[in-house]
C-alpha positions as CSV (number, residue, x, y, z in Angstrom):
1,X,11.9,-24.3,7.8
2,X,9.7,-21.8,7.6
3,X,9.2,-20.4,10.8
4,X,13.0,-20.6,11.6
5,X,13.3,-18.5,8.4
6,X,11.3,-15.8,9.7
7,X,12.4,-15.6,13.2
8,X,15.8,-15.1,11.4
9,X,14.5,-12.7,9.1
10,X,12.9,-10.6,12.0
11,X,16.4,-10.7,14.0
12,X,18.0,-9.6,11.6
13,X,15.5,-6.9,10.6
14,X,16.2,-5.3,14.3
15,X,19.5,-5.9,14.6
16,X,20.7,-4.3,10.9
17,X,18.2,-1.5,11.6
18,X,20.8,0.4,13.9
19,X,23.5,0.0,11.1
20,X,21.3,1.4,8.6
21,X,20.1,4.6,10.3
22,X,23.9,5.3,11.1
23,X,25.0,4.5,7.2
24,X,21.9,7.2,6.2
25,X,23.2,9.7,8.3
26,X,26.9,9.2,6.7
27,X,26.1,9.9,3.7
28,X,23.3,12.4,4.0
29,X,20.5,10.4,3.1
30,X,18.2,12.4,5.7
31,X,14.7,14.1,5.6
32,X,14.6,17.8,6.6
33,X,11.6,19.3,7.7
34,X,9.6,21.4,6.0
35,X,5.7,22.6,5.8
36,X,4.3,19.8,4.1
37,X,6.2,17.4,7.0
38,X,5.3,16.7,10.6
39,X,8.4,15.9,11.5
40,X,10.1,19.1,13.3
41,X,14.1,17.6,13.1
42,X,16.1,16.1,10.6
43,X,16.0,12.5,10.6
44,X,17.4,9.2,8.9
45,X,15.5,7.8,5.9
46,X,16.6,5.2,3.8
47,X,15.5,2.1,6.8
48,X,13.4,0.6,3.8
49,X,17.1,-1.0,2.7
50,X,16.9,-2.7,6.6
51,X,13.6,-4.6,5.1
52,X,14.9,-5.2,2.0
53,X,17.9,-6.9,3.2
54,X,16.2,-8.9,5.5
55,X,13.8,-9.9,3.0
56,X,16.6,-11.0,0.6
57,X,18.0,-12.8,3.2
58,X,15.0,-14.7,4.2
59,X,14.7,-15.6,0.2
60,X,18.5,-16.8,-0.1
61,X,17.5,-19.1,3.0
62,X,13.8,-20.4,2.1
63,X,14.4,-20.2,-2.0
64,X,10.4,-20.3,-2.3
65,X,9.9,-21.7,-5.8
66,X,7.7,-20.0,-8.5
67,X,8.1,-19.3,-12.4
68,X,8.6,-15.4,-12.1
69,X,10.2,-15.5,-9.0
70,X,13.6,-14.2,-11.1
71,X,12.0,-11.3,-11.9
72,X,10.3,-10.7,-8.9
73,X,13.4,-10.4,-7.3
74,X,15.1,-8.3,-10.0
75,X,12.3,-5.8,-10.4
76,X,12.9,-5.3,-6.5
77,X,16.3,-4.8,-7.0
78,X,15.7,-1.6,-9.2
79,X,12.9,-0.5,-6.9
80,X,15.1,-0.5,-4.4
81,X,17.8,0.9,-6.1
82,X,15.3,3.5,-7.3
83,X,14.2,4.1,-3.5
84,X,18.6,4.3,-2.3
85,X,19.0,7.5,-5.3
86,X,15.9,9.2,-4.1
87,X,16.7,9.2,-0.5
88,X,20.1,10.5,-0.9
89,X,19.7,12.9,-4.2
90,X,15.5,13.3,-4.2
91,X,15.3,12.3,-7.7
92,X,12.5,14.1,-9.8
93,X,9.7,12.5,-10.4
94,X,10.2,11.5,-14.0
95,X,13.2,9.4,-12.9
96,X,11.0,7.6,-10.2
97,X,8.0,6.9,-12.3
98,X,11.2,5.9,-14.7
99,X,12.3,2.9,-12.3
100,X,8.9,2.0,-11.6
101,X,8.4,1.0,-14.8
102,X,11.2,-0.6,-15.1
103,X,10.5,-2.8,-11.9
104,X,7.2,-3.3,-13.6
105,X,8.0,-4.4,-16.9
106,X,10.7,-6.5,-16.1
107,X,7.8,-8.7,-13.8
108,X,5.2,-8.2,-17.3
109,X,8.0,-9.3,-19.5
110,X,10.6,-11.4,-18.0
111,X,8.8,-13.2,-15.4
112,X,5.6,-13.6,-17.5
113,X,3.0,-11.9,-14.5
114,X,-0.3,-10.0,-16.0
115,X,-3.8,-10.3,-15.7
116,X,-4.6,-12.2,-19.0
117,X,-8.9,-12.6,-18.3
118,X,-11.4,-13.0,-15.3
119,X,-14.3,-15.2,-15.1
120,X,-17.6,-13.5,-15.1
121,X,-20.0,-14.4,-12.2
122,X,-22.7,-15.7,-14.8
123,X,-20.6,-17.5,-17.0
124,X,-17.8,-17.1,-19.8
125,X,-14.2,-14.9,-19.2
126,X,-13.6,-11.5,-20.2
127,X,-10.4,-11.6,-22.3
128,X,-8.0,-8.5,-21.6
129,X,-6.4,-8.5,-24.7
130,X,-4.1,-6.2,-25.7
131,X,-4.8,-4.1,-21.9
132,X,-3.2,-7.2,-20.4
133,X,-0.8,-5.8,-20.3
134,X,-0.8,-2.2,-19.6
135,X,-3.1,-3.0,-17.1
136,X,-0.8,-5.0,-15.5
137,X,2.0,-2.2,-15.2
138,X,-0.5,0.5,-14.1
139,X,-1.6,-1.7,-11.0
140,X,2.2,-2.1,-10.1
141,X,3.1,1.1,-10.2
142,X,-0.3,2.4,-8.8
143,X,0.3,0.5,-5.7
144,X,3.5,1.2,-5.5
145,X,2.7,4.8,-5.3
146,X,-0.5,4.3,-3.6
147,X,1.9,3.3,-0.5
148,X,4.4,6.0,-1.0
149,X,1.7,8.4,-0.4
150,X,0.4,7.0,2.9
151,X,3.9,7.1,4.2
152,X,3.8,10.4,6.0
153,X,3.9,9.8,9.8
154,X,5.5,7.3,11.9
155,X,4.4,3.6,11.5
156,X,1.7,4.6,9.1
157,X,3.0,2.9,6.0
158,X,5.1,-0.3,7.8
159,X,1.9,-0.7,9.8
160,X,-0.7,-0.5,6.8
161,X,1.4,-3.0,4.6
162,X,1.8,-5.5,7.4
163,X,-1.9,-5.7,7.3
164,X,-2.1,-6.0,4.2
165,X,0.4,-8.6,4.1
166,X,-1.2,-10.5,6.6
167,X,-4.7,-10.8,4.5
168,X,-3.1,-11.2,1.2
169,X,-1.0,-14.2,3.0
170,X,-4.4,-15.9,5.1
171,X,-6.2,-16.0,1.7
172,X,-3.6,-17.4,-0.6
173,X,-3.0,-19.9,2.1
174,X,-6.4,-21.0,2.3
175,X,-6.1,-21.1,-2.1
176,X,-2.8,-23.1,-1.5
177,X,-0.7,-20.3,-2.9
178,X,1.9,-21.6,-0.7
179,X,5.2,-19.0,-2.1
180,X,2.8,-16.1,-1.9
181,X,2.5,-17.0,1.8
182,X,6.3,-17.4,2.1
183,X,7.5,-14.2,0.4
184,X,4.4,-12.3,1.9
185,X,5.4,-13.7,6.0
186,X,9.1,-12.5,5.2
187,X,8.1,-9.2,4.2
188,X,5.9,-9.4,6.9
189,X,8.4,-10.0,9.9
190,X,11.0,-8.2,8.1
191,X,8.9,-4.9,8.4
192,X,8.1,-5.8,11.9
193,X,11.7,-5.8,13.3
194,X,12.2,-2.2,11.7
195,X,8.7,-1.4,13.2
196,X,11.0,-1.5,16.3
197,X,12.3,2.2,15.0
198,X,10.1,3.2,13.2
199,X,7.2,3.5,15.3
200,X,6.5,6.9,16.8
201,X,8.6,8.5,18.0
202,X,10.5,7.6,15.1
203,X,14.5,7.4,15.0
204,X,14.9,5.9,11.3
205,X,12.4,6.4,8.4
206,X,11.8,3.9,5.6
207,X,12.3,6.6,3.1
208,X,11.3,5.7,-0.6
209,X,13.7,2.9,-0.4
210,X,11.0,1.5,1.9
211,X,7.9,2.6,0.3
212,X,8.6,2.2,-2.8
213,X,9.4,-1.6,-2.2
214,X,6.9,-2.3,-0.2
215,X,4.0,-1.0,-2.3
216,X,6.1,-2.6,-5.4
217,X,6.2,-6.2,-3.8
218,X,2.6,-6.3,-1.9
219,X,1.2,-5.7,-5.7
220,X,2.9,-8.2,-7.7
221,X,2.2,-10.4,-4.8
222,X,-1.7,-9.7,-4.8
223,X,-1.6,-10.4,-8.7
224,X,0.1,-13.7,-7.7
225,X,-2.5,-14.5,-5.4
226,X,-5.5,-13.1,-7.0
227,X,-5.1,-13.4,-10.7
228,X,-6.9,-15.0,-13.8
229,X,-10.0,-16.2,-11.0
230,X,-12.7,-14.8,-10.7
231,X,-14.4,-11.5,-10.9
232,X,-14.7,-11.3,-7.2
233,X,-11.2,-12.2,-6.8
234,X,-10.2,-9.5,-9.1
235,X,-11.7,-7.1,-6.3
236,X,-9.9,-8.3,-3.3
237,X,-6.8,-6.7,-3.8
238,X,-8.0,-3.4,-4.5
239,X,-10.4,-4.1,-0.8
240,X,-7.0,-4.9,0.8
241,X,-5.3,-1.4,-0.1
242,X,-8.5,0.5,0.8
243,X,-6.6,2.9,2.5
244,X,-3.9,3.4,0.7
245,X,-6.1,3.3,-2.7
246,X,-8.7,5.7,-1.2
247,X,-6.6,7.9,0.1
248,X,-5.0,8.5,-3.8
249,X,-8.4,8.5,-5.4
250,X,-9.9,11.5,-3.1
251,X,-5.8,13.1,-3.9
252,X,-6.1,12.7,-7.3
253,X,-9.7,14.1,-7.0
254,X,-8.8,17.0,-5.0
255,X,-6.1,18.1,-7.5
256,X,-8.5,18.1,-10.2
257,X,-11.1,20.2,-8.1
258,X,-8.1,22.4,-6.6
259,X,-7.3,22.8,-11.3
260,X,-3.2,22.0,-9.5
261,X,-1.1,19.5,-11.4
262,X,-1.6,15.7,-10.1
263,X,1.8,15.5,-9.1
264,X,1.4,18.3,-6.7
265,X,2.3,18.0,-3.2
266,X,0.0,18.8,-0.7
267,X,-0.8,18.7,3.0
268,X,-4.5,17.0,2.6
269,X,-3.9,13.0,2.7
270,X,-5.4,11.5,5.7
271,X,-3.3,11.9,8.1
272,X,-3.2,15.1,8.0
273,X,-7.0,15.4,8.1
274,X,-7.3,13.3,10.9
275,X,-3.9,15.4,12.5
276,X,-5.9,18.5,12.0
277,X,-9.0,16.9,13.4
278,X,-7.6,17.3,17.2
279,X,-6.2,13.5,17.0
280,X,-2.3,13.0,18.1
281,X,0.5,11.0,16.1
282,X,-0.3,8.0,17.7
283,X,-4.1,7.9,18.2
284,X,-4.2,9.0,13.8
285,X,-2.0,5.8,13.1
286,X,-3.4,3.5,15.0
287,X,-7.2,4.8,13.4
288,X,-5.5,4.2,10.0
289,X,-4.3,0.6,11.1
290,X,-8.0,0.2,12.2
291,X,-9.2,1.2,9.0
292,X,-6.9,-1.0,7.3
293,X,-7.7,-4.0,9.4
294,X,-11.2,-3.6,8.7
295,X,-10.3,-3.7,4.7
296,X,-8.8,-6.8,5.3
297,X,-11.8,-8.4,7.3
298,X,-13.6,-7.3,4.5
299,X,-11.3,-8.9,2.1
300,X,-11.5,-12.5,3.6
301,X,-15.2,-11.9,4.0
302,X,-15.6,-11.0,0.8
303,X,-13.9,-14.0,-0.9
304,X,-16.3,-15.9,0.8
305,X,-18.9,-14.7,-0.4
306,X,-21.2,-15.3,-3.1
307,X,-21.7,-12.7,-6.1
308,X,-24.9,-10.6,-4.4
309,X,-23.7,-10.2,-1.4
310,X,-20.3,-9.3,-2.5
311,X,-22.0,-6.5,-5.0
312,X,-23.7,-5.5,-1.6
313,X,-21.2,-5.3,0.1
314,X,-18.9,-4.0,-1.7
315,X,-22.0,-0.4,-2.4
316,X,-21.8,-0.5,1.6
317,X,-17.7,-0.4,1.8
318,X,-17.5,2.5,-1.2
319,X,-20.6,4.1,0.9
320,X,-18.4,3.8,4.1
321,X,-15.5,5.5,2.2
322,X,-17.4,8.8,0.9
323,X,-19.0,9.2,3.8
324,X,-15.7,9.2,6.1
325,X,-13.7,11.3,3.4
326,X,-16.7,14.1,3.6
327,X,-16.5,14.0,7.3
328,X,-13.1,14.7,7.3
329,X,-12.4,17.0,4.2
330,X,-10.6,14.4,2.4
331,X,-11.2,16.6,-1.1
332,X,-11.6,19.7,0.5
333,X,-14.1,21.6,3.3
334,X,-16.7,22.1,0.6
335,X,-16.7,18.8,-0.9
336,X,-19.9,17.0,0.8
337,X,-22.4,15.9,-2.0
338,X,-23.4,12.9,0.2
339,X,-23.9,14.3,3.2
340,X,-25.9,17.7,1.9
341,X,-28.3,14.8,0.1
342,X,-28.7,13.3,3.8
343,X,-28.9,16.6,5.5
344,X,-31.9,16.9,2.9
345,X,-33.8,13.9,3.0
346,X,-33.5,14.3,7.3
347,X,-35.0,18.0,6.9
348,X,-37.7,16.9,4.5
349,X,-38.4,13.7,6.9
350,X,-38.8,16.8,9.9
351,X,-40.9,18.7,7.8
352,X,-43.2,15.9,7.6
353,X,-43.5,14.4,10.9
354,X,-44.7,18.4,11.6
């Protein structure tokens, strides 16, 4: 039933795709080019409502079972809906943070989802409390964002959540989380069929209709998966969006250097270091898919592991990060404490060996 469902579900993704992108450009829910864009004509957004309709589709016809999966599906619903006014009307921000905490709360407080406590590797829980939570709300709308903010060249943000998908599904499949691994392989193929368009060159765009729902739905399903475990399993969501996560840190860090608002736009996320680097469209998405398939290795690897070597690896992945987002600029030109500490030690090592 299963696979059946999700070769319907990808069928469907490609074949309403076309339907979409011609319903964007009827109603004038396009993206025009602009300096802080790569894209040189005007093009179609809004093919994130192809995925969702294929996903709700692929739900109506598997009904996976699971106590908040009401609210799951509502809080898309206003996600989505969210995502439809923004692409046609670019809503200010305030009214999209709005209905992402809307989607959020209605999973916290109708469908019952937040991260009461974690076990602590030597023993006993650590009790959230009252940060239950707003905890809980911050990592849905953090992700969701987180996503949003990757989505900035063909592919880049269908490609990085199918990843992520695909290692959030292969470990709660090998817990037993068996309607994580449902919903997560419908998202999955659902994104694949519009990967169809939406690879570059590009005819359709997910818009914020598609980002927004994807980075809304891969973290409630990662709380699903991972939650109220263990402190290593706490981690392994925030190893599966490593790029996506990273990429808003070093943002949100660059914006405090820079003294500009945190809500500034700006033409500094990965991508665009790695465009600016010499690399083409395709050669800097498929990187970013490498980087992101590596998070994901590192995920199952790391939910195998035992608490040392998870601490370890863990310094070496964060290590890995810095020194890649000093290599590239990812905070600015200047920005290379790191690497001026190892362009010491190597000069002081020379000075010795003479």
């Amino acid at each position: 039933m299963l696979f059946l469902t999700l070769v319907v579900c990808f069928v469907i993704s490609v074949l309403i795709t076309p339907i979409v992108k011609k319903f964007a450009l009827m109603i004038g829910a396009t993206d025009r080019p602009n300096q802080r864009k790569v894209h040189q004509t005007i093009m179609p957004r809004l093919g994130g409502l192809a995925i969702f309709l294929s996903f709700i589709i692929g739900i109506i016809f598997l009904k996976p079972e699971n106590p908040a999966a009401f609210a799951i599906l509502l809080g898309s619903f206003i996600i989505v809906i969210t995502g439809v006014l923004d692409d046609m009307f670019e809503l200010p921000a305030k009214y999209k943070l709005l209905g992402q905490l809307i989607a959020a709360c209605v999973v916290v407080f109708i469908g019952g989802l937040n991260v009461v406590f974690i076990n602590l590797p030597f023993g006993g829980q650590f009790q959230f409390g009252l940060l239950s939570v707003p905890i809980t709300i911050l990592w849905i709308v953090g992700i969701t964002n987180a996503i949003n903010l990757i989505d900035g060249l063909d592919g880049l943000a269908a490609g990085v959540s199918s990843i992520a998908l695909i290692t959030i599904s292969g470990i709660a499949f090998l817990q037993g989380n068996l309607y994580v691994v449902a919903v997560g392989l419908i998202v999955l193929v659902s994104i694949l069929g519009f990967l169809f368009y939406n690879f570059h060159p590009a005819s359709i765009f997910m818009g914020d209709t598609g980002a927004l729902f994807l980075g809304y739905i891969i973290s409630v399903l990662s709380l699903l998966g991972f939650k109220n475990i263990t402190f290593i399993s706490f981690i392994i969501p925030v190893i599966i969006l490593g790029v996506p996560i990273s990429d808003t840190f070093f943002a949100i860090l660059r914006r405090i250097i820079n003294k500009k608002p945190l809500s500034a736009p700006d033409k500094s996320h990965l991508h665009h270091c790695m465009l600016r680097m010499g690399y083409t469209h395709r050669q800097t998405v498929l990187l970013i898919y490498a980087m992101a398939a590596f998070f994901g290795l590192v995920a199952v690897i790391f939910s195998q592991a035992r608490f040392g070597g998870a601490l370890f690896l863990m310094a070496v992945v964060v290590l890995i990060i810095e020194i890649i987002a000093e290599k590239i600029g990812l905070v600015g030109r200047n920005y290379r404490p790191l690497l001026r500490i190892f362009n010491i030690l190597k000069t002081g090592t020379a000075k010795n060996r003479t």
